[in-house]
C-alpha positions as CSV (number, residue, x, y, z in Angstrom):
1,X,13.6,203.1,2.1
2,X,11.2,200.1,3.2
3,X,7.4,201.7,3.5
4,X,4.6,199.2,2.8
5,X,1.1,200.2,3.0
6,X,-1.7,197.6,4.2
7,X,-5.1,198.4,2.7
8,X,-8.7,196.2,2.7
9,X,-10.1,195.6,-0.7
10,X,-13.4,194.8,0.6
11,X,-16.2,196.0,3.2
12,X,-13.8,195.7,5.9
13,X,-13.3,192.9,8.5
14,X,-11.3,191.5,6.3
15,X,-8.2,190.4,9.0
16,X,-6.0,193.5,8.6
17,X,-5.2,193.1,11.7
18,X,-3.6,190.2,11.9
19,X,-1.8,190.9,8.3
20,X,-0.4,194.2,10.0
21,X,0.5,192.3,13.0
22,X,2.7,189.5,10.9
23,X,4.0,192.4,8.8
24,X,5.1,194.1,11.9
25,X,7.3,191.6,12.5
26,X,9.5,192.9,10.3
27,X,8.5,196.6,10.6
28,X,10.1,199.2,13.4
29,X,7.0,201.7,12.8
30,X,3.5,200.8,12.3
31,X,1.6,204.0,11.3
32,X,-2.5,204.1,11.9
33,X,-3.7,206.5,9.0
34,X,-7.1,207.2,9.1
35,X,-10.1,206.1,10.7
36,X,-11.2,205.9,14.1
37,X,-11.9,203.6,17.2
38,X,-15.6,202.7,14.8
39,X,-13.7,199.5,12.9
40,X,-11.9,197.1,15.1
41,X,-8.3,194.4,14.5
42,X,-8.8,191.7,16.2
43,X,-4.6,190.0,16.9
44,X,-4.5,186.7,18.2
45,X,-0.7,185.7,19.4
46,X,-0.2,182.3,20.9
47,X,-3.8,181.8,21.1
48,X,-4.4,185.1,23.0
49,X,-6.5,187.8,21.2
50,X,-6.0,191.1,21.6
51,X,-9.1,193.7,20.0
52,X,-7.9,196.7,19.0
53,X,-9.7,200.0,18.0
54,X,-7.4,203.1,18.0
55,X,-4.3,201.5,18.3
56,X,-1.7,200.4,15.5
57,X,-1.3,196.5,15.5
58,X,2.6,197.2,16.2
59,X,2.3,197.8,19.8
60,X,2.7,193.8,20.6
61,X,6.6,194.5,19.2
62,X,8.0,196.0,22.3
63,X,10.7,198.8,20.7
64,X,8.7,199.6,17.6
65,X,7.1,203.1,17.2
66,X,3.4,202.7,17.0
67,X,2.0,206.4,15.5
68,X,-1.7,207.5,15.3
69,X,-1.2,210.1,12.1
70,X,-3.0,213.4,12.1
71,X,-6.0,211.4,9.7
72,X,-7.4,210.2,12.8
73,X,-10.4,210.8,14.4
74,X,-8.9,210.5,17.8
75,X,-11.5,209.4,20.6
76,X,-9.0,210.1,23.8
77,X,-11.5,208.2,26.0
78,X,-10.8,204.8,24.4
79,X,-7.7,205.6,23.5
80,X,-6.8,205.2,27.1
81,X,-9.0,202.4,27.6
82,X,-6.9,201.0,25.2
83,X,-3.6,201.5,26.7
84,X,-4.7,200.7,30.3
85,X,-5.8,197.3,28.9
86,X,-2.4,196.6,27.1
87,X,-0.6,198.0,30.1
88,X,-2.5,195.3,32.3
89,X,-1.8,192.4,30.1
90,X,2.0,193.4,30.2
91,X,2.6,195.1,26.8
92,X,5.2,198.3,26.8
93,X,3.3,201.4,25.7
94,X,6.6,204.0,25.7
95,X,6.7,203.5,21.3
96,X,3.3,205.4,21.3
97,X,2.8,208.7,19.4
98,X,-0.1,210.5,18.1
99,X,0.0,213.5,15.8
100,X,-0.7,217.1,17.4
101,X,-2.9,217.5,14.1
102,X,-5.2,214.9,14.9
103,X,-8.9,215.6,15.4
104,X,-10.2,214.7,18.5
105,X,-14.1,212.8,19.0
106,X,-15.7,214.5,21.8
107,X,-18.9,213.7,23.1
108,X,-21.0,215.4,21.4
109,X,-19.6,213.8,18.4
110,X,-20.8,210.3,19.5
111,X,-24.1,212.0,20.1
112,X,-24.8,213.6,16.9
113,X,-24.0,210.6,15.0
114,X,-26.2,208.1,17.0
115,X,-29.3,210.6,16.4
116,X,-28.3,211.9,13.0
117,X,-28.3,208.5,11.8
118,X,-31.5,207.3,13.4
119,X,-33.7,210.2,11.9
120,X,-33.0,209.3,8.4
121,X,-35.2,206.5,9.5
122,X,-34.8,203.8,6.5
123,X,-32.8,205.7,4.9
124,X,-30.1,205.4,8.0
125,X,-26.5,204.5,6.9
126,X,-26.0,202.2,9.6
127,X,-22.8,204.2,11.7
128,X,-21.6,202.4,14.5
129,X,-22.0,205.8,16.7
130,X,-18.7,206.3,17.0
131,X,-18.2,209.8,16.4
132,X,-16.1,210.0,13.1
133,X,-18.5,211.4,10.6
134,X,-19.1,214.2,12.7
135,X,-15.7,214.9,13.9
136,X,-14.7,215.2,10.3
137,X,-17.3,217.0,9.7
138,X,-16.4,219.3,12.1
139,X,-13.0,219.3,10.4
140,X,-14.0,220.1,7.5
141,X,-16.2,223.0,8.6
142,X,-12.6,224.6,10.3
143,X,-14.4,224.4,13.9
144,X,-12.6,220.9,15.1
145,X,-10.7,220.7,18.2
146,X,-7.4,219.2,17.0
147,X,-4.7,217.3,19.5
148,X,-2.4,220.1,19.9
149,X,-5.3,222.5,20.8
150,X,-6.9,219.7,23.0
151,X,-3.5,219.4,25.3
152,X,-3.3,222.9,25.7
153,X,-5.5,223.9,28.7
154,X,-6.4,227.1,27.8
155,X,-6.8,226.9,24.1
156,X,-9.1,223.6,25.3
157,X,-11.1,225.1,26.9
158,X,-11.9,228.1,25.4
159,X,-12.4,226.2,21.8
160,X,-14.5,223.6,23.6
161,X,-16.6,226.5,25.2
162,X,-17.4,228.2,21.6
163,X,-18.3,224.3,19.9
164,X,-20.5,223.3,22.8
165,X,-22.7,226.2,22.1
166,X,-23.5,225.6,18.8
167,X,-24.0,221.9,19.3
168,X,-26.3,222.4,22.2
169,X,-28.0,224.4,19.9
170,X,-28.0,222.2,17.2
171,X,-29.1,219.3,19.8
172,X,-32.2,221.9,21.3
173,X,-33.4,222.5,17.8
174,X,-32.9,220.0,15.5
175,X,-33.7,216.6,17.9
176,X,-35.3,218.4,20.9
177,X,-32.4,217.0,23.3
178,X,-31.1,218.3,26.4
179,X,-27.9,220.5,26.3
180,X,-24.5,218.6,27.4
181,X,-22.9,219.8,30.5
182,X,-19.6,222.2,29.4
183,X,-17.9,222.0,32.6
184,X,-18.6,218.1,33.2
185,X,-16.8,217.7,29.3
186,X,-13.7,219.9,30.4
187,X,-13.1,218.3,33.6
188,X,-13.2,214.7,32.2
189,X,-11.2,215.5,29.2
190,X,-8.8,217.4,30.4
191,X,-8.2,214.7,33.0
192,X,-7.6,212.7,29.4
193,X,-5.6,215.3,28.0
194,X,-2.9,215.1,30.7
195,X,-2.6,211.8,30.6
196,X,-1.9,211.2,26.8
197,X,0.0,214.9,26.8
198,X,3.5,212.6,26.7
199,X,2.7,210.5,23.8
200,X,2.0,213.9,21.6
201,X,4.4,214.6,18.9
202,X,4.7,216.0,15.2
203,X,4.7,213.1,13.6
204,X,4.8,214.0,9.9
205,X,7.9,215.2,10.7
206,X,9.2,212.1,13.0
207,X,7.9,209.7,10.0
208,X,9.6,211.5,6.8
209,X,12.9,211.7,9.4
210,X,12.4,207.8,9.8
211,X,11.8,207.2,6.0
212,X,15.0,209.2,5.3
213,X,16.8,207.0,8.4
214,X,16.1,203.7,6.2
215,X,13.5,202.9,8.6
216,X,10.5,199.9,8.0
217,X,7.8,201.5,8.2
218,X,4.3,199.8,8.0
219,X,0.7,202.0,7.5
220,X,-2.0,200.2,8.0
221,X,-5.7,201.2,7.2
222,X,-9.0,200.6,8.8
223,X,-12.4,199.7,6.9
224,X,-11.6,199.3,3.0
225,X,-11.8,200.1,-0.3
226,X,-15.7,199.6,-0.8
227,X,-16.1,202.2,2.6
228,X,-14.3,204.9,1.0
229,X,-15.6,208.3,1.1
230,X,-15.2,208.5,-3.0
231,X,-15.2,205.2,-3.9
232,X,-17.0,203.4,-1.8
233,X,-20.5,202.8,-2.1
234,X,-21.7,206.0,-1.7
235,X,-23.5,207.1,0.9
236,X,-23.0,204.1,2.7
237,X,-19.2,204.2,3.5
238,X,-16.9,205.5,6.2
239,X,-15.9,209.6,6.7
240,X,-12.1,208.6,5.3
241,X,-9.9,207.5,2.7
242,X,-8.9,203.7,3.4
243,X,-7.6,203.4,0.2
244,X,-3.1,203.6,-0.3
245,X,-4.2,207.2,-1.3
246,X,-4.9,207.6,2.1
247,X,-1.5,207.8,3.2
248,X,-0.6,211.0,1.8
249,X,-2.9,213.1,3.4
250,X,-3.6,210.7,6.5
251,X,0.2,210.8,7.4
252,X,2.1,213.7,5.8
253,X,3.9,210.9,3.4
254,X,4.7,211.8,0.1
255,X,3.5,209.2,-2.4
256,X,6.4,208.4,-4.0
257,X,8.0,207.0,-0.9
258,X,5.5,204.1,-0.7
259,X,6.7,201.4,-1.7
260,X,4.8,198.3,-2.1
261,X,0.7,198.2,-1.0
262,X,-0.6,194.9,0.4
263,X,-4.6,194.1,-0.5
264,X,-6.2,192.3,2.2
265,X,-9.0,189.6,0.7
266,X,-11.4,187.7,2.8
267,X,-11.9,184.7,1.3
268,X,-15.4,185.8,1.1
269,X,-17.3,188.6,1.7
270,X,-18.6,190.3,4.5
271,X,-20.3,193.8,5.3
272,X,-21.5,195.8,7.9
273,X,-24.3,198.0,7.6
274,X,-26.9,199.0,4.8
275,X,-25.8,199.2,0.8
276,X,-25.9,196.8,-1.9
277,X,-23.4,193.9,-1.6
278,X,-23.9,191.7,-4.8
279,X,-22.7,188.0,-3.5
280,X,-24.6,188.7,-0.3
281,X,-26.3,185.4,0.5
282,X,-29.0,185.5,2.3
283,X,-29.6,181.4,3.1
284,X,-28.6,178.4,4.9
285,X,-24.8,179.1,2.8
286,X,-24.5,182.4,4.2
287,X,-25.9,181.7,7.8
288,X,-22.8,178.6,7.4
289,X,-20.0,181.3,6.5
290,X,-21.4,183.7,9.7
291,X,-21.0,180.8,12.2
292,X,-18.3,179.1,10.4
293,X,-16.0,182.2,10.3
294,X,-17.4,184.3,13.8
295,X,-18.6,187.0,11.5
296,X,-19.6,189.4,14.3
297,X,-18.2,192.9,14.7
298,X,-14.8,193.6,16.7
299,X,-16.4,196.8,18.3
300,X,-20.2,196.5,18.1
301,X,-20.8,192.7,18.0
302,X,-23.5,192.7,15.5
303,X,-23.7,190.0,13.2
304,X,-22.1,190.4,9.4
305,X,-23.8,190.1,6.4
306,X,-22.1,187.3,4.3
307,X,-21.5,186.1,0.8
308,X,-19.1,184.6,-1.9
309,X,-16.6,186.3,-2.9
310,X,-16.6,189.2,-4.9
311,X,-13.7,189.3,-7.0
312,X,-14.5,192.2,-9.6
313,X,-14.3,194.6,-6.3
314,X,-11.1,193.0,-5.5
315,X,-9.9,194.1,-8.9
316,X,-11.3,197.4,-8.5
317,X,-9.2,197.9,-5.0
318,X,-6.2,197.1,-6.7
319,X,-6.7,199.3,-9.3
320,X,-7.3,202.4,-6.9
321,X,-4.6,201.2,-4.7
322,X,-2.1,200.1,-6.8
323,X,-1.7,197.0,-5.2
324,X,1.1,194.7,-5.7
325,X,0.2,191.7,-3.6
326,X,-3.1,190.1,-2.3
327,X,-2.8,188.7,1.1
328,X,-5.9,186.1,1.8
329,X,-7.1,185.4,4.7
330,X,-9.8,183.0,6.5
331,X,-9.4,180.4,3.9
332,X,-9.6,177.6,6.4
333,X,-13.1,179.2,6.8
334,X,-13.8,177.7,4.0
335,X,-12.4,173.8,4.7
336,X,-16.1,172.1,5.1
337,X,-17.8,173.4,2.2
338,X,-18.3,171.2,-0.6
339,X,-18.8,173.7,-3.1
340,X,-17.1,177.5,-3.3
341,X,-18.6,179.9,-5.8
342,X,-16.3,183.4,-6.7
343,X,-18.3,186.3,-8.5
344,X,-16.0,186.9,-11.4
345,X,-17.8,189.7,-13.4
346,X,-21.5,191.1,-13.4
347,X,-24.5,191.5,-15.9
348,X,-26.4,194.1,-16.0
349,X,-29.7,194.1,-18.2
350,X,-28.0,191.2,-20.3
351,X,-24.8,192.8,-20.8
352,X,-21.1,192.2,-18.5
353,X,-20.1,195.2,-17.2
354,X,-16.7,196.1,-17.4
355,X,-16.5,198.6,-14.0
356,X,-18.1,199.1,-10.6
357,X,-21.5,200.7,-10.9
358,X,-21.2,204.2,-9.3
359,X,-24.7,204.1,-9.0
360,X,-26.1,201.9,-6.1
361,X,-29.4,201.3,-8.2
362,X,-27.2,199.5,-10.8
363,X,-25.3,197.8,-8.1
364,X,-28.4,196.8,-6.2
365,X,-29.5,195.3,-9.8
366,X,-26.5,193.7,-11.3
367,X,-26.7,190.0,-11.7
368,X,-23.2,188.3,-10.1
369,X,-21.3,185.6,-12.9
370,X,-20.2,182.4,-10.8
371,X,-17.5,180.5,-10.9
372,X,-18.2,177.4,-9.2
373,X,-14.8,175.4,-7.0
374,X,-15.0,171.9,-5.5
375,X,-13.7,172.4,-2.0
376,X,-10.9,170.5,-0.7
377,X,-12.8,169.3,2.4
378,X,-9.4,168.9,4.8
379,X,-8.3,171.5,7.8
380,X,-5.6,173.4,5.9
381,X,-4.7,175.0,9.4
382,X,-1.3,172.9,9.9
383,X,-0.1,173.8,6.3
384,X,2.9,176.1,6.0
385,X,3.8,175.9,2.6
386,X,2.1,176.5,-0.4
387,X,2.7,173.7,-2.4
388,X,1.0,171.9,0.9
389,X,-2.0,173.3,0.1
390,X,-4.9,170.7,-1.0
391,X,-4.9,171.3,-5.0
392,X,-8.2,172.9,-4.8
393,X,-7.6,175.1,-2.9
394,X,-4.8,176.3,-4.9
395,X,-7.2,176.3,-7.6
396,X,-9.6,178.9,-5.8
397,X,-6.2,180.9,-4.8
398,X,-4.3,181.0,-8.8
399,X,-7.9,181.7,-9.9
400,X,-8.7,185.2,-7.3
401,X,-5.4,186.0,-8.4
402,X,-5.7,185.7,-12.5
403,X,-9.1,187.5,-12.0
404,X,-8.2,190.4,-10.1
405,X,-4.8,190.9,-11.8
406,X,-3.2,191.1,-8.1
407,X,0.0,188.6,-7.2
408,X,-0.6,186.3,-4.3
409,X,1.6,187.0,-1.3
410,X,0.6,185.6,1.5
411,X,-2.3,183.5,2.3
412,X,-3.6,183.1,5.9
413,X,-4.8,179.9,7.3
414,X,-5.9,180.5,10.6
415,X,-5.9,183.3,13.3
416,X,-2.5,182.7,15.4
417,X,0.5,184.8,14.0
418,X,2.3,181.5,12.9
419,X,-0.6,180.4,10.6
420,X,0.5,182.1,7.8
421,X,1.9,181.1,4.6
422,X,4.1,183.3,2.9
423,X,4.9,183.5,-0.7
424,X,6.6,186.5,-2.0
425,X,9.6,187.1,0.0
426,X,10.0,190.8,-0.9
427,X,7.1,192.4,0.5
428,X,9.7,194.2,3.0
């Protein structure tokens, strides 16, 4: 058994994309867990990027299974927007499944969370209008349409009848907006449904049949730790579980058939959206780190807030997560600085705190401790090795590590596939 799970530690946008995608390598099933098409990998191989929303980062290994698991919100629409894009750049789609269990975003969906979100006025969270709060919503108030219902033509139509009612309602009565059109919705989607009806599977059961085979089999998460429904910064996180956690529920796999979870850390920080974000910098050092590292978002391109790094939440992902190695990325993002700081605890009213405020007052309030790095000032994008590595930087790497309690195990040095520096051998 060979099952690694690759999780964010931060806000998100933290290059678990191109971490999956090296990983994959290796892998013969890359599994997409939760989520939706609302957070965005970006893969660049041989200098060619590839920006992917619903679809696991496998699918650029032709003969790997690539599985969306039944914790999907499953947008069908861009789903196949997806595909037909791979399709036309040459990349084999017959290793796609996607769980019958899967809840599907429907229109109404993206809808509802546009306007839902805009008349809490200041008090918006900042969705990306995506859909995925409100299809698990739906989910969890037993009236979503789920893949195996949405491929059957009858069932379709009849559950979408019976939910389109109530959300016109909602839509008439709560924001004063004209009702969607029932028969327009089926046509288009069930146009969608017959395409994708080949790629449907149960896929809790073709995973634990892999698992027992001996299979590789590689999950990999959207957003992070700090978006998570429960421990995330609360109410300003995701609808899911990005956390290792998440695999369980978001793939039918039984936790003790994980085997090793890989932490992605940005050599920084980044978020998207409102909520506190201690390291935040809101200066000429943060505006540098935006244009320096393309901080803009995969799916919406809005720009990212930016900061140092924020090590006590790394330590805090790897607790929840259990994580056995860090992999860092966008380090070469920070060659030209001459100075690095790393937030290595915080103070609130005087006193260090010893866990993540719950409460985003306290968070807003907590005063980060710095550690301050000489930069090493040399493009570390040609090194391949670690001992290569300018001794500062090294420095800023041993220290994340010691601070967090997380091993290093890879570090990233630039976007392409082959700019990555392994160290721990045994990840698979």
């Amino acid at each position: 058994m060979s099952t690694v799970v690759v999780t964010g530690t931060q806000w998100g946008d933290e290059g678990k994309g191109k971490i999956v995608d090296y990983l994959a390598q290796q892998a013969e099933t890359v599994v997409r867990y939760q989520g939706g098409s609302n957070a965005g990998h970006t893969v660049v191989v041989n200098n060619e990027a590839y920006k992917l929303r619903l679809m696991p980062s496998g699918i650029l290994f032709k003969g790997s299974h690539c599985i969306v698991g039944n914790g999907v919100a499953f947008d069908p629409k861009v789903m196949l927007e997806e595909m037909d894009s791979l399709a036309a750049r040459g990349i084999d789609l017959s290793g796609i499944r996607i769980s019958n269990r899967a809840h599907v975003v429907l229109p109404y969906h993206c809808l509802m969370d546009g306007i839902g979100d805009e008349a809490r006025g200041k008090n918006k969270v900042g969705t990306t209008h995506r859909g995925i709060g409100p299809c698990y919503m739906d989910r969890d108030n037993r009236i979503g349409i789920r893949v195996c219902d949405f491929i059957d033509k009858e069932e379709f139509a009849r559950r979408l009848k019976e939910n389109l009612a109530i959300k016109n309602k909602e839509l008439r009565l709560l924001y004063d907006h004209e009702p969607l059109d029932y028969d327009a919705m089926l046509a288009e989607y069930s146009g969608y449904a017959d395409r994708l009806r080949p790629y449907v599977c149960d896929t809790i059961a073709l995973l634990n049949e892999e698992i027992a085979q001996g299979r590789k089999i590689l999950f990999e998460g959207a957003q992070a730790t700090m978006l998570d429904i429960d421990y995330g910064t609360y109410p300003y996180v995701t609808a899911s579980h990005p956390i290792s956690g998440g695999v369980a529920v978001g793939a039918g796999v039984a936790p003790k058939k994980i085997d090793k979870v890989v932490g992605i850390v940005k050599a920084y920080c980044t978020r998207v959206g409102e909520g506190p974000f201690p390291t935040e910098q809101l200066n000429a050092i943060g505006d540098k780190i935006r244009e320096e590292g393309h901080e803009y978002g995969v799916v919406t391109g809005r720009p990212r807030r930016t900061g140092w790094l924020d090590a006590c939440i790394v330590r805090y992902a790897g607790l929840i997560s259990g994580i056995d190695y860090m992999a860092v990325t966008r380090l070469d993002i920070l060659d030209s600085f001459d100075e690095i700081k790393m937030c290595t605890g915080y103070k609130y009213q005087g006193k260090l705190l010893n866990e993540i405020p719950a409460s985003l007052k306290v968070l807003a309030e907590v005063e980060p401790v710095y550690e301050t790095f000489e930069g090493w000032k040399t493009d570390i994008t040609k090194v391949r090795k670690y001992e290569d590595l300018p001794a500062n930087a090294k420095k800023y790497l041993e220290r994340m590590a010691e601070v967090t309690g997380i091993a290093l195990g890879i570090v990233s040095v630039g976007p392409n596939r082959d700019e990555t520096i392994v160290i721990a051998d045994d990840i698979f």
